[in-house]
PQR file with spaces between the fields and no chain letter, atoms N, CA, C, O and H, PARSE charges and radii, in Angstrom:
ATOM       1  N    UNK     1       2.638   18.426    3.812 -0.4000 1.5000
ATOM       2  CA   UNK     1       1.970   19.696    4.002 -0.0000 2.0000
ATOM       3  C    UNK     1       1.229   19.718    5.340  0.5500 1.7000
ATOM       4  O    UNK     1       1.490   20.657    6.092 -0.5500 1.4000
ATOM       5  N    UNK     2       0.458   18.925    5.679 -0.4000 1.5000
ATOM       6  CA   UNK     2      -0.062   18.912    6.959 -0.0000 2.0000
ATOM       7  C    UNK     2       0.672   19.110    8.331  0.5500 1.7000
ATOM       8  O    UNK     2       0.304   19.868    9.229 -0.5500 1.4000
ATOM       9  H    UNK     2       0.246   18.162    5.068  0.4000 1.0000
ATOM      10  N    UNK     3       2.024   18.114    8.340 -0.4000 1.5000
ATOM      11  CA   UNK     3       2.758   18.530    9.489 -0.0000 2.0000
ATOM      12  C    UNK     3       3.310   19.966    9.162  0.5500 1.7000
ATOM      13  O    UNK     3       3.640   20.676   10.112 -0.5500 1.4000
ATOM      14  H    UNK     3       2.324   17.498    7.611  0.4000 1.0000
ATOM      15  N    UNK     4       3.437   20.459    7.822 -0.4000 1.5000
ATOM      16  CA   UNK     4       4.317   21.613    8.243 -0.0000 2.0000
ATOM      17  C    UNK     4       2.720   22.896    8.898  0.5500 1.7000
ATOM      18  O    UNK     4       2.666   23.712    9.818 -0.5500 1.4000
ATOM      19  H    UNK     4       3.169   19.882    7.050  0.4000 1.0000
ATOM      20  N    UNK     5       1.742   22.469    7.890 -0.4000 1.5000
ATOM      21  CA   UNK     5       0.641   23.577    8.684 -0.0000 2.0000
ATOM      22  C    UNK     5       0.657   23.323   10.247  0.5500 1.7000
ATOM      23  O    UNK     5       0.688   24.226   11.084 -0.5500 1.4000
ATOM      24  H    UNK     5       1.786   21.806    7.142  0.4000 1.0000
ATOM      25  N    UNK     6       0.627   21.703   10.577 -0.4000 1.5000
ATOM      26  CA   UNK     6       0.836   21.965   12.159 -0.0000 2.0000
ATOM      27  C    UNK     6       1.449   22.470   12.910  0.5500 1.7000
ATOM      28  O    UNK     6       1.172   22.893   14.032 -0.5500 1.4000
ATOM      29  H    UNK     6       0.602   20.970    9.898  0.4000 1.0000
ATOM      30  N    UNK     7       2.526   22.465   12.227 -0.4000 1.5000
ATOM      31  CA   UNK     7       3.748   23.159   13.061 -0.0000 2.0000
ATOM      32  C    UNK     7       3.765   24.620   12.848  0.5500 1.7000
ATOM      33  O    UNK     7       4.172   25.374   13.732 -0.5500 1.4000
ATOM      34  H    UNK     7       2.751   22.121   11.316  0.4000 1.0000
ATOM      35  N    UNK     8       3.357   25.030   11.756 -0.4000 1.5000
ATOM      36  CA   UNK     8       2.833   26.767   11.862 -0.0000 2.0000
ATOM      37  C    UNK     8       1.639   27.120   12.834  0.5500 1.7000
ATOM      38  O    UNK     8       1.808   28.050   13.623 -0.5500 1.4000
ATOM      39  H    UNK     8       3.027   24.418   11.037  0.4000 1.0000
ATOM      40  N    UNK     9       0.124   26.248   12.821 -0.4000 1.5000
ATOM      41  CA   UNK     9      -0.498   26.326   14.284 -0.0000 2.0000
ATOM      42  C    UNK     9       0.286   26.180   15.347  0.5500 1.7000
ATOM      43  O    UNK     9      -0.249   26.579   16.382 -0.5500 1.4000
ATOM      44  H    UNK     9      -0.013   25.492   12.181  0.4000 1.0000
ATOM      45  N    UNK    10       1.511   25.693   15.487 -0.4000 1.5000
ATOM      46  CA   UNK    10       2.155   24.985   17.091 -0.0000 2.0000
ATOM      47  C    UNK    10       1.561   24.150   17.772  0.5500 1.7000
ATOM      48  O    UNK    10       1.605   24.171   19.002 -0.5500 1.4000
ATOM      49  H    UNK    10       1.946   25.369   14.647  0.4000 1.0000
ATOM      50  N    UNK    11       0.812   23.148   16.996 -0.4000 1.5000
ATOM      51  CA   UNK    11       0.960   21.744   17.859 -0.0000 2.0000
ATOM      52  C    UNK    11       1.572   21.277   18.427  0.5500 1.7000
ATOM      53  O    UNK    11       2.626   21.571   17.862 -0.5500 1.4000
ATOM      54  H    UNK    11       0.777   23.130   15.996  0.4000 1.0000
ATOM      55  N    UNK    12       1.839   20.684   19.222 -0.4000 1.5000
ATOM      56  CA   UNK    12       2.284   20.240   19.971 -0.0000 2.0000
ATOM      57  C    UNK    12       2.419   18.518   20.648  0.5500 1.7000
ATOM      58  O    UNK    12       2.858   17.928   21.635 -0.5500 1.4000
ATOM      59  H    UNK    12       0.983   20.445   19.681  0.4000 1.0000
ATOM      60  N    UNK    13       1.676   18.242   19.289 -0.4000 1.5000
ATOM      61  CA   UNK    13       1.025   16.373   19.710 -0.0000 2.0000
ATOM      62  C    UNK    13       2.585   15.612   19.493  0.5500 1.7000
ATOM      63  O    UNK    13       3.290   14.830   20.131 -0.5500 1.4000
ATOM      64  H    UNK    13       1.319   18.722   18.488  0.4000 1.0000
ATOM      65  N    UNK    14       2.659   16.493   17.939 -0.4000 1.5000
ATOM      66  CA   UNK    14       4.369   15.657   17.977 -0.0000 2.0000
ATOM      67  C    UNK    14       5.204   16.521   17.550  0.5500 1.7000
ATOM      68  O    UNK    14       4.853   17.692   17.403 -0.5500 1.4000
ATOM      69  H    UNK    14       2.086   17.128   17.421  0.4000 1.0000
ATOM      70  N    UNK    15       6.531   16.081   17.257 -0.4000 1.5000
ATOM      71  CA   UNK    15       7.527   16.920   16.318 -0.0000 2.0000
ATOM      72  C    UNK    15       7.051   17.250   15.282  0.5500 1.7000
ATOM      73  O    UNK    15       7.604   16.455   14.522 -0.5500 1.4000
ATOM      74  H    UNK    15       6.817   15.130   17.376  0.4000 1.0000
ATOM      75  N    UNK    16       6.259   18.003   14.526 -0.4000 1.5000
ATOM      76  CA   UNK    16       5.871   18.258   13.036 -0.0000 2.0000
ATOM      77  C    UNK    16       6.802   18.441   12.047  0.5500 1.7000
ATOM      78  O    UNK    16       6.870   17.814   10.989 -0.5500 1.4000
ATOM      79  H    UNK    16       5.810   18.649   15.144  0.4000 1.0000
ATOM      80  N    UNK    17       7.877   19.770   12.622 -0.4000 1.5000
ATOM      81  CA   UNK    17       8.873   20.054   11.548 -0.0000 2.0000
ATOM      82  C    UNK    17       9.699   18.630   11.305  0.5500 1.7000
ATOM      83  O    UNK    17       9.909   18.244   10.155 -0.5500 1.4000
ATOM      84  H    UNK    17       7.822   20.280   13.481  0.4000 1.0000
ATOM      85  N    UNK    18      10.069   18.016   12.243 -0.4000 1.5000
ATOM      86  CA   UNK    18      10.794   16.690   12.036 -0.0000 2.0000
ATOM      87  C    UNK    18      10.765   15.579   10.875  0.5500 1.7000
ATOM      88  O    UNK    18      11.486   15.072   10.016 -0.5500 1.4000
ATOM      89  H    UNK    18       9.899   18.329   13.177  0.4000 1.0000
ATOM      90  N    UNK    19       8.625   15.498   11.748 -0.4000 1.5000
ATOM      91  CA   UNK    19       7.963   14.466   10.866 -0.0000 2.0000
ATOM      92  C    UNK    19       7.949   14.885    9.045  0.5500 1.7000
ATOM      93  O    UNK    19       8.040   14.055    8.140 -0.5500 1.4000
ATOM      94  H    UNK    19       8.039   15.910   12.446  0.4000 1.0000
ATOM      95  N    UNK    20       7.833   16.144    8.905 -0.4000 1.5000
ATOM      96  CA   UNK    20       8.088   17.341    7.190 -0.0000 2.0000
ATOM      97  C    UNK    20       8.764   16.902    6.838  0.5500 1.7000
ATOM      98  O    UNK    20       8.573   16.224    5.828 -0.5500 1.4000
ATOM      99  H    UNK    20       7.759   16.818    9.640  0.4000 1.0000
ATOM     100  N    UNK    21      10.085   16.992    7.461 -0.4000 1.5000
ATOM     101  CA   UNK    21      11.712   17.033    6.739 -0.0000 2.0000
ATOM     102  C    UNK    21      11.750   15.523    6.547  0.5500 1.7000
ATOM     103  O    UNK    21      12.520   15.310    5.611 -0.5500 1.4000
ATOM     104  H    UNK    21      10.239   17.543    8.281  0.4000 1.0000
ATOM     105  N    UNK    22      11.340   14.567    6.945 -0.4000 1.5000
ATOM     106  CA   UNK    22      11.167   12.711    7.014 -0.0000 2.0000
ATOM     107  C    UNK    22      10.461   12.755    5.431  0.5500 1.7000
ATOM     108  O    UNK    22      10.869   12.173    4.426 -0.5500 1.4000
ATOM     109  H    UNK    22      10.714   14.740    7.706  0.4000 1.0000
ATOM     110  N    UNK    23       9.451   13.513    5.551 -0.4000 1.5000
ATOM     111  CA   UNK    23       8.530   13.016    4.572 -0.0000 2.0000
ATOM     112  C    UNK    23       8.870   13.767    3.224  0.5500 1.7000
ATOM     113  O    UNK    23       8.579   13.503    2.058 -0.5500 1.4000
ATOM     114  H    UNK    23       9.120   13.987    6.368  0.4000 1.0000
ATOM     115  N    UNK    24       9.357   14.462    3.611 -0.4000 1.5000
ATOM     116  CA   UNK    24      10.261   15.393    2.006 -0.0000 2.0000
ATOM     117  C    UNK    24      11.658   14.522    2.145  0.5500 1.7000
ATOM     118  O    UNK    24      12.480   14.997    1.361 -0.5500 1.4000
ATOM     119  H    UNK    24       9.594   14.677    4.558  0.4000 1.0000
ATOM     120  N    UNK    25      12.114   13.582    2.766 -0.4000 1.5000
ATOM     121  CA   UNK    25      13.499   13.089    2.491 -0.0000 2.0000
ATOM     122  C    UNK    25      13.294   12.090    1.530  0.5500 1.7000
ATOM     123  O    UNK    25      13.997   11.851    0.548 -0.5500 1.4000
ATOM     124  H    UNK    25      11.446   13.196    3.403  0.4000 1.0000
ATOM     125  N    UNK    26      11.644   11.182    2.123 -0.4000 1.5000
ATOM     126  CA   UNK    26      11.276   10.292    1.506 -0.0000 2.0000
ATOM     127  C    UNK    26      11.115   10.090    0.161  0.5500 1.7000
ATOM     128  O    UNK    26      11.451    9.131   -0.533 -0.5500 1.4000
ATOM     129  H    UNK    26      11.073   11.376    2.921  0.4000 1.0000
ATOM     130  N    UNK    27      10.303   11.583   -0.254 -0.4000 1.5000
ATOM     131  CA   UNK    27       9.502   11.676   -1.450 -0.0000 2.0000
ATOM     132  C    UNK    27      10.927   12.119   -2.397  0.5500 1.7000
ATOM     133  O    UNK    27      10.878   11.933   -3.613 -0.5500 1.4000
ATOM     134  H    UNK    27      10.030   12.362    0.310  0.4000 1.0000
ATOM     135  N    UNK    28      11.839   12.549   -1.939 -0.4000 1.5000
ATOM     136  CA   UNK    28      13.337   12.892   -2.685 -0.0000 2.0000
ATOM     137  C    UNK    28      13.709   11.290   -3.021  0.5500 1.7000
ATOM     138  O    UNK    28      13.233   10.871   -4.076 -0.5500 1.4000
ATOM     139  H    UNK    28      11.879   12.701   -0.951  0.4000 1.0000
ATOM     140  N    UNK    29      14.282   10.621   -2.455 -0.4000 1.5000
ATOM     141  CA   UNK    29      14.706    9.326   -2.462 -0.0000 2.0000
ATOM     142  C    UNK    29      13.548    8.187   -2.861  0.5500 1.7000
ATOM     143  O    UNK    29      14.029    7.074   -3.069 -0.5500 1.4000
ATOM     144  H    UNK    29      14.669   10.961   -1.598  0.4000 1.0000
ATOM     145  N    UNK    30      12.814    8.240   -2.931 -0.4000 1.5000
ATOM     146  CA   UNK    30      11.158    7.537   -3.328 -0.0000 2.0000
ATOM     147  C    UNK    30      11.387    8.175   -5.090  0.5500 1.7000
ATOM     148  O    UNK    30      11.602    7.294   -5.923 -0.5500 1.4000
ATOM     149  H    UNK    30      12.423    9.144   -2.762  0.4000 1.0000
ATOM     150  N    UNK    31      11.342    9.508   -5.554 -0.4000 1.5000
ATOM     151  CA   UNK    31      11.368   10.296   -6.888 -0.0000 2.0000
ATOM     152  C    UNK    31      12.636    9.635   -7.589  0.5500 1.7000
ATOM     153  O    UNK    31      12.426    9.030   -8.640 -0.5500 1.4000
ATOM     154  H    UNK    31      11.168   10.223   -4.877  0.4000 1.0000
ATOM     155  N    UNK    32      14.169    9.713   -7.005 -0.4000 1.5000
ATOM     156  CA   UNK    32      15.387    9.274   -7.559 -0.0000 2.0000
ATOM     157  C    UNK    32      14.641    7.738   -8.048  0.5500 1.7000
ATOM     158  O    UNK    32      14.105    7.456   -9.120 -0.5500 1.4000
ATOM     159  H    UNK    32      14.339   10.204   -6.151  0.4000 1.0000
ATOM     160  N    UNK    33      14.815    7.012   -6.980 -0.4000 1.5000
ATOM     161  CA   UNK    33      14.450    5.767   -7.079 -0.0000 2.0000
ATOM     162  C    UNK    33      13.604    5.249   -8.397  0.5500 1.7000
ATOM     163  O    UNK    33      13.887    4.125   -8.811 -0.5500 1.4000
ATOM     164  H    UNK    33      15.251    7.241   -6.109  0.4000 1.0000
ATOM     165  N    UNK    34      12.898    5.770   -8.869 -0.4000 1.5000
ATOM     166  CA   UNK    34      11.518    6.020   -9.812 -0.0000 2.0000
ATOM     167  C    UNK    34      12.250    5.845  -10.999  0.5500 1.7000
ATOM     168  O    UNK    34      12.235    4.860  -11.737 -0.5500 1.4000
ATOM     169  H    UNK    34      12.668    6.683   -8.532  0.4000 1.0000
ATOM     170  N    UNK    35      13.048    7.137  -11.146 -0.4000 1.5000
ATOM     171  CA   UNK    35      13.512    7.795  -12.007 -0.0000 2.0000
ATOM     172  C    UNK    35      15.168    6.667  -12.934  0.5500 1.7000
ATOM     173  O    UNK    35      15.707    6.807  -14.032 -0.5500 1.4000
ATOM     174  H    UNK    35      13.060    7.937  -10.546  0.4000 1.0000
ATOM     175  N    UNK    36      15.400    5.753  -11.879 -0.4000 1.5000
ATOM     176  CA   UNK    36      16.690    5.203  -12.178 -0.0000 2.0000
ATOM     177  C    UNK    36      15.639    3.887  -12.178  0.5500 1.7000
ATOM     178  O    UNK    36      16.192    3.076  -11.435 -0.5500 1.4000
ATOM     179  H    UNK    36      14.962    5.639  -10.987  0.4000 1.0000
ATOM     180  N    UNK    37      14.795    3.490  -12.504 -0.4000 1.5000
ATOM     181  CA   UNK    37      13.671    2.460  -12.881 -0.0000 2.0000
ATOM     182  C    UNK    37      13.911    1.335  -11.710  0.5500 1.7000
ATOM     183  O    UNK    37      13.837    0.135  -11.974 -0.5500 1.4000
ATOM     184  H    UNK    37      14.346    4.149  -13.108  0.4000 1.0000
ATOM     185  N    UNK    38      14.237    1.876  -10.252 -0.4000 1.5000
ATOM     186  CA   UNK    38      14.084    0.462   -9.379 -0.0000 2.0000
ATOM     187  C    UNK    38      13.668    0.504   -8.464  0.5500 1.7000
ATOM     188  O    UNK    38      14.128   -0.039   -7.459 -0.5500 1.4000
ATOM     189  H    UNK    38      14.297    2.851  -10.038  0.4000 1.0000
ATOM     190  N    UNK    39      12.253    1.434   -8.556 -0.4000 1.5000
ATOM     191  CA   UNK    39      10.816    1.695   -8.135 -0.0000 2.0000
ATOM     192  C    UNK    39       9.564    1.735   -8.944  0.5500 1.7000
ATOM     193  O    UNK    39       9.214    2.868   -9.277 -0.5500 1.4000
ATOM     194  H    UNK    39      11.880    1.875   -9.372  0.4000 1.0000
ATOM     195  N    UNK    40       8.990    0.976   -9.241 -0.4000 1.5000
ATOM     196  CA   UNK    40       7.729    0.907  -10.118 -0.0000 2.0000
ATOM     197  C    UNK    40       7.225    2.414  -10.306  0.5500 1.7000
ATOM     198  O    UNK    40       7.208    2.937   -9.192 -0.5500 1.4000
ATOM     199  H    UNK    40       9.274    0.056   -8.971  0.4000 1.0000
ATOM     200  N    UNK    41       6.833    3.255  -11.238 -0.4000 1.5000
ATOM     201  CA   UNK    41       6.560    4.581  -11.858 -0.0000 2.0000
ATOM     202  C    UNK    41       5.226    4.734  -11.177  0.5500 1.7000
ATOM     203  O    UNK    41       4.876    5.863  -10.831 -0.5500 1.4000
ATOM     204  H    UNK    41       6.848    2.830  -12.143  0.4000 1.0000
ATOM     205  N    UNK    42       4.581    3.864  -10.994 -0.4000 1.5000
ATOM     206  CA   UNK    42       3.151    3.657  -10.180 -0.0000 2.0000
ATOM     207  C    UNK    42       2.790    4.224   -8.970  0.5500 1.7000
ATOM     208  O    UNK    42       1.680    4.490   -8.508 -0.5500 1.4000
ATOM     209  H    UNK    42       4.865    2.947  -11.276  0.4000 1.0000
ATOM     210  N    UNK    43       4.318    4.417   -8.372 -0.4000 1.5000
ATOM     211  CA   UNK    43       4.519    4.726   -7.143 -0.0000 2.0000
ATOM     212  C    UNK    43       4.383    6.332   -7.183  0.5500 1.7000
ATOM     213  O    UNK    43       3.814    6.894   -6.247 -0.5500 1.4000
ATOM     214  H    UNK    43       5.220    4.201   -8.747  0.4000 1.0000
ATOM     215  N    UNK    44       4.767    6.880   -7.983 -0.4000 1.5000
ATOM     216  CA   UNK    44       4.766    8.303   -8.172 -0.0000 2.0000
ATOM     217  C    UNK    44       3.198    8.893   -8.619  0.5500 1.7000
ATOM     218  O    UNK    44       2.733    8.990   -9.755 -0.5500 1.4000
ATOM     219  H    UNK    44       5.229    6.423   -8.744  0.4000 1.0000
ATOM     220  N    UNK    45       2.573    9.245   -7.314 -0.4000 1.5000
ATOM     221  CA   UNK    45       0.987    8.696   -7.112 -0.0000 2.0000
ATOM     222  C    UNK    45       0.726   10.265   -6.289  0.5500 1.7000
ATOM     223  O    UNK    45      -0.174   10.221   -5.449 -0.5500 1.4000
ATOM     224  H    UNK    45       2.950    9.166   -6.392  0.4000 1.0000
ATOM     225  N    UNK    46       1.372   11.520   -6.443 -0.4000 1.5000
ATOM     226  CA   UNK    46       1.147   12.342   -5.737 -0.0000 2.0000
ATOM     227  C    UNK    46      -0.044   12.874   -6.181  0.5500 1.7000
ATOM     228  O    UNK    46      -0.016   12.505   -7.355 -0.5500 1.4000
ATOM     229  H    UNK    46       2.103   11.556   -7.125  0.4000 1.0000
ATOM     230  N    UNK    47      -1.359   13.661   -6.008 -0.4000 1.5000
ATOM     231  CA   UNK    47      -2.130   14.165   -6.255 -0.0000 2.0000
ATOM     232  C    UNK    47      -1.926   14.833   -7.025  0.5500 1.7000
ATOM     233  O    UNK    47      -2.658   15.734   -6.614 -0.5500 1.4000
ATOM     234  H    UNK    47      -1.381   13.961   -5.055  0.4000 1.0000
ATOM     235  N    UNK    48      -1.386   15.335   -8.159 -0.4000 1.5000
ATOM     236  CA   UNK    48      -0.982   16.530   -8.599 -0.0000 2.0000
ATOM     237  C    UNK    48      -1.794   17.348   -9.650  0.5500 1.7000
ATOM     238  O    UNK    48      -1.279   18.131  -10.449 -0.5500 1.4000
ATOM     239  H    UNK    48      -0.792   14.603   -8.493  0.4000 1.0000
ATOM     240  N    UNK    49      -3.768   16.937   -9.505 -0.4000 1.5000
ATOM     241  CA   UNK    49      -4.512   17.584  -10.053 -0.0000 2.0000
ATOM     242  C    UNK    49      -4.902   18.848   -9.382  0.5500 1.7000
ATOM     243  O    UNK    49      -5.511   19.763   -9.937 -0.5500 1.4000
ATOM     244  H    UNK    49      -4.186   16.301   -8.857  0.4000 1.0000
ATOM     245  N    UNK    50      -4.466   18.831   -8.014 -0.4000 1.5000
ATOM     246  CA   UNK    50      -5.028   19.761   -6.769 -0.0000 2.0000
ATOM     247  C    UNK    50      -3.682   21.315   -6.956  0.5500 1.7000
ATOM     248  O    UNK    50      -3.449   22.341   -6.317 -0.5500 1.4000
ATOM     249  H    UNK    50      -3.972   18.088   -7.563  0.4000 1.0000
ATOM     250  N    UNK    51      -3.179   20.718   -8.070 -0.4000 1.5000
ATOM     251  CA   UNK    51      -2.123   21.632   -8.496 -0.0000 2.0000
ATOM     252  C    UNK    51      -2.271   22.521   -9.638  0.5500 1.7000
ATOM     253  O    UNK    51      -1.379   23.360   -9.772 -0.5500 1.4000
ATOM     254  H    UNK    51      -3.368   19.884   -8.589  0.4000 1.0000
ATOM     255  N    UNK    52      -3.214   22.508  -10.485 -0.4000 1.5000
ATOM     256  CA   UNK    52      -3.470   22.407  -11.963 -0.0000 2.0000
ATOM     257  C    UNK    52      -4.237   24.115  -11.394  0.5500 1.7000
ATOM     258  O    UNK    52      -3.260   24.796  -11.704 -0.5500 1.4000
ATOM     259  H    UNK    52      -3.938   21.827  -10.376  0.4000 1.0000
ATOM     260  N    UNK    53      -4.806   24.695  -11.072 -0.4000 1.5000
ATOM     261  CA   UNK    53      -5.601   25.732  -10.507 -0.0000 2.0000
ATOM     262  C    UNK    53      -4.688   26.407   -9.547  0.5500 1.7000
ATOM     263  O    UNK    53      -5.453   27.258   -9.092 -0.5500 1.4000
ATOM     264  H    UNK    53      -5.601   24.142  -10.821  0.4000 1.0000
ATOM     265  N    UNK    54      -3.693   26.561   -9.017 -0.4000 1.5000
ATOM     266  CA   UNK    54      -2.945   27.018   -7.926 -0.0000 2.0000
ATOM     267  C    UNK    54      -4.198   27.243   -6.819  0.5500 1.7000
ATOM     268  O    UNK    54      -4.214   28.288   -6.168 -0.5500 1.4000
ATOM     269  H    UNK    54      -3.072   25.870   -9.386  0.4000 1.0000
ATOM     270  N    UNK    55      -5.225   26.248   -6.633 -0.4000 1.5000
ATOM     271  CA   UNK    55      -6.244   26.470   -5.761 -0.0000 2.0000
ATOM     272  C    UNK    55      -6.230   25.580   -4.239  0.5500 1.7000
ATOM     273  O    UNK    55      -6.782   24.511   -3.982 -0.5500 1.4000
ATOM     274  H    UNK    55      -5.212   25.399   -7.162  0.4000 1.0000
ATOM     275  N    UNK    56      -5.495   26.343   -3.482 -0.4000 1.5000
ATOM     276  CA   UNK    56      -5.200   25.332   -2.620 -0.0000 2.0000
ATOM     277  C    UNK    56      -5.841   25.340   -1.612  0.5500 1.7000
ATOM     278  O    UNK    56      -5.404   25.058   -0.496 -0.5500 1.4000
ATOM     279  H    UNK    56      -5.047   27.212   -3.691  0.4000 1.0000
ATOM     280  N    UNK    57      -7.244   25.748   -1.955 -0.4000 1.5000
ATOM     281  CA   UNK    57      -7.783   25.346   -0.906 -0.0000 2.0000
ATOM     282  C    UNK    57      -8.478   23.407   -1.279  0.5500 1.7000
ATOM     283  O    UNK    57      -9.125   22.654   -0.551 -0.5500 1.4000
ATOM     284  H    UNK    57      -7.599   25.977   -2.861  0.4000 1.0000
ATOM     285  N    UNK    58      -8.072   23.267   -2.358 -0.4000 1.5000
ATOM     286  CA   UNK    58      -8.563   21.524   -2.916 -0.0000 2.0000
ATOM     287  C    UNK    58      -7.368   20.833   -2.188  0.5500 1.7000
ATOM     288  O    UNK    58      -7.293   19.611   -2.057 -0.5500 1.4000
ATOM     289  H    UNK    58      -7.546   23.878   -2.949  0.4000 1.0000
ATOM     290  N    UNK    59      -6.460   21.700   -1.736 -0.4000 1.5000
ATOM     291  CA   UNK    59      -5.132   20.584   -1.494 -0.0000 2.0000
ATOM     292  C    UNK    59      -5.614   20.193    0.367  0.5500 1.7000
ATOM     293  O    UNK    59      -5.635   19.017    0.729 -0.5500 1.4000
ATOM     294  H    UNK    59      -6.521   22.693   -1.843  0.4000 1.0000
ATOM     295  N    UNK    60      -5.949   21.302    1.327 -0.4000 1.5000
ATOM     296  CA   UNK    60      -6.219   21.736    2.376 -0.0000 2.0000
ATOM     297  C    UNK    60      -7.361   20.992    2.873  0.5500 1.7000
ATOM     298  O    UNK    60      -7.457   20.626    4.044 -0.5500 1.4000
ATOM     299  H    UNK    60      -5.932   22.258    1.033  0.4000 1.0000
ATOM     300  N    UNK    61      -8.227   20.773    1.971 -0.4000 1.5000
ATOM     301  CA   UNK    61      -9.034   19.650    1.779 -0.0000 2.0000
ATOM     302  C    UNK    61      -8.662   18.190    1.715  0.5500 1.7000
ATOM     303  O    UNK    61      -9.123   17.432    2.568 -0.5500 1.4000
ATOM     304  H    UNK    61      -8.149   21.071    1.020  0.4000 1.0000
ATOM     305  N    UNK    62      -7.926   17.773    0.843 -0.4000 1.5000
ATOM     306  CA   UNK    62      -7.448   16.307    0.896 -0.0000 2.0000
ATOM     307  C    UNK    62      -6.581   16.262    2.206  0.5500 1.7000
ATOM     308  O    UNK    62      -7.044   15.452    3.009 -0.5500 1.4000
ATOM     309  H    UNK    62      -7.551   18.389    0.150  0.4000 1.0000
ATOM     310  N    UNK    63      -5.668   16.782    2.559 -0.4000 1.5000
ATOM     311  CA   UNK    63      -5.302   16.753    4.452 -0.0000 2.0000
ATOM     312  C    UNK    63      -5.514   16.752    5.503  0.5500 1.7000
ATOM     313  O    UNK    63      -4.777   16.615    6.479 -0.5500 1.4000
ATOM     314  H    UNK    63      -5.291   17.440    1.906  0.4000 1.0000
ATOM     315  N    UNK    64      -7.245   17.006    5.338 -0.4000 1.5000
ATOM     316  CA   UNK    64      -7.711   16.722    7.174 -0.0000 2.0000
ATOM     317  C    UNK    64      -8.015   15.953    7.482  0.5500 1.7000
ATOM     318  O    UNK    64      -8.298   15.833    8.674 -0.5500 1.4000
ATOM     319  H    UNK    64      -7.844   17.117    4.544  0.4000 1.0000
């Protein structure tokens, strides 16, 4: 989430959209992995209380 907000400001420090699409390839292949048990379940560690409220300004918060 952060690189993609950067890349909607237009930063410019790095590739943002790049660094997004890396980190959503990850969390795809990191999730499979999980799921076929030859990644510890432990690993699947996303915040996902900052979800429970559709209140995102708690999420906007944990990213700066």
């Amino acid at each position: 989430m952060r690189h993609l907000i950067k890349f909607a400001l237009n930063w410019k420090d790095e590739n943002h959209l790049d660094q997004a699409a890396w980190n959503i390839l990850c969390l795809i292949e990191t999730k499979e992995r999980i799921e076929m048990n030859l990644l510890p379940k432990e690993l699947d560690d996303l915040p996902s209380e900052f979800f429970k409220d559709n209140d995102f300004s708690k999420i906007m918060h944990f990213w700066k």
